[in-house]
C-alpha positions as a printed Julia matrix, in Angstrom:
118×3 Matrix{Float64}:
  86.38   91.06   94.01
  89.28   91.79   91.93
  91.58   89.36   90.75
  95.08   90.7    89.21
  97.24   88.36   87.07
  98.85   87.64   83.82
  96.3    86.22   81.21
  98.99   83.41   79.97
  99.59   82.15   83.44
  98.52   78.9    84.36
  98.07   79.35   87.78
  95.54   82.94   87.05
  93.91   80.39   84.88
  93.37   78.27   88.16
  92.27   80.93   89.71
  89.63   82.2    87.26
  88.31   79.1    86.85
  87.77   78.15   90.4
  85.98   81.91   91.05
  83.93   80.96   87.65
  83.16   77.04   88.84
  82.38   78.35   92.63
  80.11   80.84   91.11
  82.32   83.83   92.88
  81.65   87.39   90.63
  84.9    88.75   90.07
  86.74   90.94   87.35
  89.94   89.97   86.46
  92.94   92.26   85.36
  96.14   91.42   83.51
  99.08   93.38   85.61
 100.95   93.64   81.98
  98.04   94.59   79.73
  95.14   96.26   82.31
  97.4    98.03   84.75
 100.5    99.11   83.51
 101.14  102.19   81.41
 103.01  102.59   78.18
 106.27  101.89   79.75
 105.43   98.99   81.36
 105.35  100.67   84.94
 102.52   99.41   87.39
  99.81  101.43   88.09
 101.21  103.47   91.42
  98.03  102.96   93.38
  98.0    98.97   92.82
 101.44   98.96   94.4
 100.32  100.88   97.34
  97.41   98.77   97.69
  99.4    95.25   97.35
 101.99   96.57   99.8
  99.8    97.91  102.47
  97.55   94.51  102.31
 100.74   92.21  102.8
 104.38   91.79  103.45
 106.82   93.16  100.98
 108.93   89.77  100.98
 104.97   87.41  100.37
 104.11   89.82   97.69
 108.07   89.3    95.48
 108.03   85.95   93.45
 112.15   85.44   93.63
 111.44   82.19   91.53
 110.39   84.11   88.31
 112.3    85.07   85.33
 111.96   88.37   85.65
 113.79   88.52   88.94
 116.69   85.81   87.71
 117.33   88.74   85.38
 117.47   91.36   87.38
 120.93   92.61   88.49
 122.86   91.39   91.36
 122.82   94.8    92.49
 118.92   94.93   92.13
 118.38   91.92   94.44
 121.31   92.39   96.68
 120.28   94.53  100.32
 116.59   94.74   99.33
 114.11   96.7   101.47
 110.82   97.69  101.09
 111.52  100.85   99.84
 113.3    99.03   97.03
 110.87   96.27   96.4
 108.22   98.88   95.59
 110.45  100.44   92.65
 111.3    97.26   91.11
 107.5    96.09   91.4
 106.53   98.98   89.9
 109.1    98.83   87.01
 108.5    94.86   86.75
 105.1    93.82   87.7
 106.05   89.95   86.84
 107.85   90.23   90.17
 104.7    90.02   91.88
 103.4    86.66   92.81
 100.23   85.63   91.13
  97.43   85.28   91.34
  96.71   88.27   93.48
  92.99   88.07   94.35
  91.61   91.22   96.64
  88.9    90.21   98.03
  88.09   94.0   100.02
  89.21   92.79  102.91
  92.2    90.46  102.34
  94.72   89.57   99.81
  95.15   86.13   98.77
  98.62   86.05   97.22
  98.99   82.72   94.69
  96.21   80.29   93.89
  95.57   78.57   97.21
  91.73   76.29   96.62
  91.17   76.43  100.02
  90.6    79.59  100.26
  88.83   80.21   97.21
  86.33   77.63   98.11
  85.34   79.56  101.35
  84.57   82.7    99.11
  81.66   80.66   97.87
């Protein structure tokens, strides 16, 4: 299992500690510091992976920062097409944590589901 995050986020922290606590062998990588190249641009095969696993408008965290800063023009009339670019120029768009378990993806820290992983 691989669970993708950012390292300062308190809800990854959640999530890495439940998988520790529930004795659930994971690896965890950090979106900004693991999987991102010197630009900042996500790793093209993670964003093909996220978006075929779940809907485009799950995956998009419209509450973040990141996407308050984006331009009205960004955000306005956005398809899926779209939503891939900006993920893969701003991968703190993506909701976290982002666990894949090989057959699913479990988008945010729901402890429910990580307790059935167990």
């Amino acid at each position: 299992m691989t669970l993708y995050g950012l390292s300062n986020c308190d809800s990854c922290r959640k999530a890495r500690r439940a998988l520790d606590q529930g004795g659930v062998t994971h690896r965890f990588i950090d979106l900004r510091a693991d999987a991102s190249d010197a630009d900042g641009r996500l790793d093209a095969t993670l964003v093909e992976r996220f978006f075929a696993c779940a809907d485009w408008e799950t995956l998009l965290n419209r509450r973040s920062t990141t996407w308050r800063n984006l331009d009205p023009e960004q955000r306005d009339g956005l398809d899926e097409a779209r939503a891939r670019r900006l993920v893969g120029d701003h991968p703190t768009l993506l909701k976290r944590p982002l666990l894949d378990t090989g057959n699913e993806l479990i988008i945010g820290f729901d402890a429910e589901a990580y307790d059935r992983l167990r």
